[in-house]
Structure formats: structure tokens, C-alpha cells
C-alpha positions as CSV (number, residue, x, y, z in Angstrom):
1,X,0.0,0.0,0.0
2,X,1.4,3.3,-1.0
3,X,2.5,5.7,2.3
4,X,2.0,8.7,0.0
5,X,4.0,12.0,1.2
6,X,4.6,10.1,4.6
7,X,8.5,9.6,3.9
8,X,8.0,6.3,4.1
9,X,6.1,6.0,7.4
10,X,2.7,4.6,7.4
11,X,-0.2,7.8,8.5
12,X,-1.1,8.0,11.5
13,X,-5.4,7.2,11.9
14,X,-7.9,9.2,14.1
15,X,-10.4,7.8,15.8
16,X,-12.8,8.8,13.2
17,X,-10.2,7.3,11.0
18,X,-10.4,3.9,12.8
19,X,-14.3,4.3,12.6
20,X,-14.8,5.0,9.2
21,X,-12.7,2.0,8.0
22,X,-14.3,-0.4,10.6
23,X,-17.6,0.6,8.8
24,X,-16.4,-0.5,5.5
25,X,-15.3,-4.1,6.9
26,X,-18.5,-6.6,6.2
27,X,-17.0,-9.7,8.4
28,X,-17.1,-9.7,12.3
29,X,-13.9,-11.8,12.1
30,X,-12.3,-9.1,9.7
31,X,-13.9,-6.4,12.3
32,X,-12.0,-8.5,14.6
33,X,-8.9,-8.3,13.2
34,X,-8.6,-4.3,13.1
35,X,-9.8,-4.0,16.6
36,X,-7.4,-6.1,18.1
37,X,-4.7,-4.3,15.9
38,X,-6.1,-0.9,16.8
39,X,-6.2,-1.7,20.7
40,X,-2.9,-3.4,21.4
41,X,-0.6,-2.1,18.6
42,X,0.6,-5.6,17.4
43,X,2.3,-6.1,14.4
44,X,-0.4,-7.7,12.0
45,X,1.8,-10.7,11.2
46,X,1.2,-11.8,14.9
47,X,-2.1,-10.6,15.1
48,X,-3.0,-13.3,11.7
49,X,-1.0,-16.2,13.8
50,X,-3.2,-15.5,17.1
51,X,-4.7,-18.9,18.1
52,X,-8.2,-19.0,20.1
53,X,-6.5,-19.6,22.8
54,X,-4.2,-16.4,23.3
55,X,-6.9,-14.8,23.4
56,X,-10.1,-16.6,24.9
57,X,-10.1,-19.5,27.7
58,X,-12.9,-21.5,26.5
59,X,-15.5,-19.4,24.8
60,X,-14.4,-16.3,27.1
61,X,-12.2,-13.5,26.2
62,X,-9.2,-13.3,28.5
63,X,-8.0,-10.5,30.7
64,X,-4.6,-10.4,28.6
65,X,-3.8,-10.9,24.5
66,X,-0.6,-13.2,24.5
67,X,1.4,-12.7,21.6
68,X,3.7,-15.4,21.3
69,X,7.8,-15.0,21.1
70,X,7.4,-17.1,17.6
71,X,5.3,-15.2,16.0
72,X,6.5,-11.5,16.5
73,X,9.5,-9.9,14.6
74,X,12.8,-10.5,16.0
75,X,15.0,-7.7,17.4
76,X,18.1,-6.6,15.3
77,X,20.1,-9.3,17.9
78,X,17.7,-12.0,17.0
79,X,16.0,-12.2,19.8
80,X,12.1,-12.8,20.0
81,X,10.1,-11.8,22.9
82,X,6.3,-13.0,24.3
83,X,4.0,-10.0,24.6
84,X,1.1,-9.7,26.5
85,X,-1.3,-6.6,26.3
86,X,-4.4,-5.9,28.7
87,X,-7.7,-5.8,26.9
88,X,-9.1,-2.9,26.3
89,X,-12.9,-2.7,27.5
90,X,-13.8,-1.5,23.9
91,X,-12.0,-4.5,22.2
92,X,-13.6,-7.1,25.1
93,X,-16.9,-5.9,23.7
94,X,-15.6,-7.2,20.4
95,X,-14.3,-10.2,21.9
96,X,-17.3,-10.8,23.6
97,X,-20.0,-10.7,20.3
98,X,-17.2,-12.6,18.4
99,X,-17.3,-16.5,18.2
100,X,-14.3,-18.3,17.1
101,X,-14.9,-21.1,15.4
102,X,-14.7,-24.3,18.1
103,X,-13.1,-26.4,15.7
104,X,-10.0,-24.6,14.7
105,X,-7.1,-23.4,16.6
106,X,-6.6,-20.5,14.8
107,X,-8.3,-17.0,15.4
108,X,-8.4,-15.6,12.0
109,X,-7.4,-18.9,10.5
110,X,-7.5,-19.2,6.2
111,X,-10.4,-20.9,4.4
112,X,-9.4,-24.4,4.9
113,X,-9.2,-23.8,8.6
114,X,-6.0,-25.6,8.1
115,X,-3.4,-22.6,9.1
116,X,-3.7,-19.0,10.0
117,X,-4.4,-16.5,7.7
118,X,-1.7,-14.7,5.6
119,X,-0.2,-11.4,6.6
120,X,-1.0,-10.7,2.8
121,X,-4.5,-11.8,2.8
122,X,-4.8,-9.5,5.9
123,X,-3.4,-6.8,3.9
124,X,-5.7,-7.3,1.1
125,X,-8.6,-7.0,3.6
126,X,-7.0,-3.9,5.1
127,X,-6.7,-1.9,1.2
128,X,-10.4,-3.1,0.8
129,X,-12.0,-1.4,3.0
130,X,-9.3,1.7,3.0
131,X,-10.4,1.8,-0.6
132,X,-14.5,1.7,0.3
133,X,-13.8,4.8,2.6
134,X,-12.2,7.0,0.4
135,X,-9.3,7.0,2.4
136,X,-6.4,5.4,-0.5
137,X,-4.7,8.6,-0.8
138,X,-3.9,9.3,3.0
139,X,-0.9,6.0,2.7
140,X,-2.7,4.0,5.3
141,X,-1.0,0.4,5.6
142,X,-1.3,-2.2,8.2
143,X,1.2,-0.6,9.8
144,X,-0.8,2.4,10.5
145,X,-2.4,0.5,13.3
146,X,1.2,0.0,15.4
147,X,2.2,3.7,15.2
148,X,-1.1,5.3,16.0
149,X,-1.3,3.4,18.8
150,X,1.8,4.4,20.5
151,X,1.5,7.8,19.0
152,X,-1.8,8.2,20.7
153,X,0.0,6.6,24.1
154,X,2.3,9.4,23.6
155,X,-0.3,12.4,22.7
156,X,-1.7,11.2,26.0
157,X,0.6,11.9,28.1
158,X,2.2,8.1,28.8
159,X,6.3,7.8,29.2
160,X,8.4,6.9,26.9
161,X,9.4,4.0,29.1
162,X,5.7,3.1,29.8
163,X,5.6,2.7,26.2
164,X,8.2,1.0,25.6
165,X,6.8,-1.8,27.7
166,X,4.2,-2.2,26.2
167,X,5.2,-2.5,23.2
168,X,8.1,-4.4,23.3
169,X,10.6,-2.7,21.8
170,X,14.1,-3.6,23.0
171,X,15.5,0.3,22.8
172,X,14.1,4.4,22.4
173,X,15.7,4.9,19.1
174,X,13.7,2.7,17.2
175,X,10.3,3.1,19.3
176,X,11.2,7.2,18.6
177,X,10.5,6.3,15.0
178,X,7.0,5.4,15.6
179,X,5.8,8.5,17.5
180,X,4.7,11.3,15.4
181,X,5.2,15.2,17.2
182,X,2.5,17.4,15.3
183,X,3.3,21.4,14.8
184,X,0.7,22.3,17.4
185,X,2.5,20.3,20.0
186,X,5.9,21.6,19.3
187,X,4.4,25.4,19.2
188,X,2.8,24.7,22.5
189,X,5.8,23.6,24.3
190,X,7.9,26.3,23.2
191,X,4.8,28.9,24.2
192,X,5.4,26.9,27.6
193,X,9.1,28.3,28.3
């Protein structure tokens, strides 16, 4: 997906943003899918390999999403990390009305039921409805989800290191990457002096 005038970064959504592309995604599992990515900041290539069990103890959601060491990108040393993020009350809602199917260990599994879904076939489902909003020319990509999430952590008011935690990232250099400053921020800080 193109990140159009974004220097390479993917653009950071709005809650309306968020909104307006839920609205234009027909399946609850699909719905699914962006919530969970919206409300814990997870790389979608974890959020595809998910199994019903990181994230529901029989047919209830549980207090934590577990994002497995496997299936999250490695750090530059190699090393790979478990993740666990509280759920947020909106995305238990979610969790709640959503029934994974009993027979399959996968959350979002593909259409054999035989393996997760693809990051790409995520992807596609992500353009789709990007495309049914109007919204191709803003250079939204799946991993629009990740930085508005710790950019709006950040426009809130939580650390740095607060951040960092949960997100995973091993170092601030590379978690500074994700957090966009907007003009009004910077003119308000310096009014502040």
C-alpha cells in the first residue's frame, strides 16, 4: 500500500479514521482483526498467527492478549520476545460478540481452517476497506495501526518507558520512529518556556 508523502512511514489514523474503516469491513472476524490491531498495537503478522487460545479461555475473552515469542518480529540481535497486552474494554466488547470457530485453533485462521491466515491476505482486507472509505490517498498500511497506537499513548501523556513496555521494543531509538510530534505540540511547548 502506497505511504503517499509520509516519507516512508505509514499515516497515522484518528479515531474517526479507525471508525470509518471499521464501517467499510463486512466480516465480524475481519472487524475483529482491526480491533485487536487498533487496541494493542501488534504487528499484523502476529495478530494473523493468534490462536483462540491467546486470546479466549474456553468461549471467554481473556484479561490479557498473548502474543507469542514465535510469532513477533525479532530484534536486530535475534532475539524474539512474548508479549502480553491488557484488553481494552472496547475490544472485550468485540471479543465478547465474536465467536471463534470451536473447531479450529486459529483465530483468524484461512479458508481451509487448516493454518492462519496470511499477513498478505490481511493486507488485502486492510486496502479493501481503506479503498471503500475513500481513504487510498492518506498512505494508510497495516502498519498504521502499530504507530497510532503508540502515538496516541504518547499524545496522552504516557512515558516513553511506559511505552516501551508495552510494546516491546528492545531500545528508544527505534520506538522514537513510531511517535509522530504534530506542529501544534511543538508550538505549544515552546509557548510553555
Amino acid at each position: 500500500m502506497p505511504k503517499n508523502k509520509r516519507s516512508g512511514q505509514a499515516c497515522i489514523l484518528t479515531d474517526k479514521d479507525y471508525s470509518n474503516l471499521r464501517k467499510h469491513i463486512q466480516s465480524p472476524k475481519y472487524k475483529l482483526l482491526l480491533d485487536i490491531a487498533w487496541f494493542t498495537g501488534e504487528r499484523w503478522g502476529a495478530l494473523v498467527k493468534l490462536k483462540v487460545e491467546d486470546v479466549y479461555n474456553q468461549a471467554t475473552p481473556r484479561e490479557y492478549i498473548t502474543f507469542r515469542a514465535q510469532t513477533r518480529k525479532a530484534s536486530p540481535n535475534g532475539e524474539r520476545k512474548t508479549r502480553q497486552v491488557p484488553v481494552h474494554s472496547t475490544l472485550l466488547a468485540s471479543l465478547t460478540a465474536y465467536k471463534p470457530d470451536a473447531d479450529c485453533q486459529w483465530l483468524f485462521p484461512n479458508r481451509d481452517g487448516s493454518g492462519p491466515m496470511t499477513t498478505r491476505w490481511a493486507d488485502k482486507i486492510l486496502r479493501s476497506a481503506v479503498e471503500r472509505a475513500g481513504m487510498d490517498a492518506m498512505g494508510i498500511s497495516t502498519h498504521s495501526t502499530r504507530r497510532s497506537f503508540i502515538t496516541k499513548l504518547h499524545r496522552q501523556g504516557t512515558d516513553i518507558y511506559t511505552i516501551k513496555a508495552i510494546t516491546g521494543h528492545q531500545d528508544l531509538k527505534a520506538l522514537g520512529r513510531y511517535v509522530e510530534i504534530d506542529t501544534d505540540r511543538i508550538k505549544g511547548a515552546i509557548a510553555a518556556l
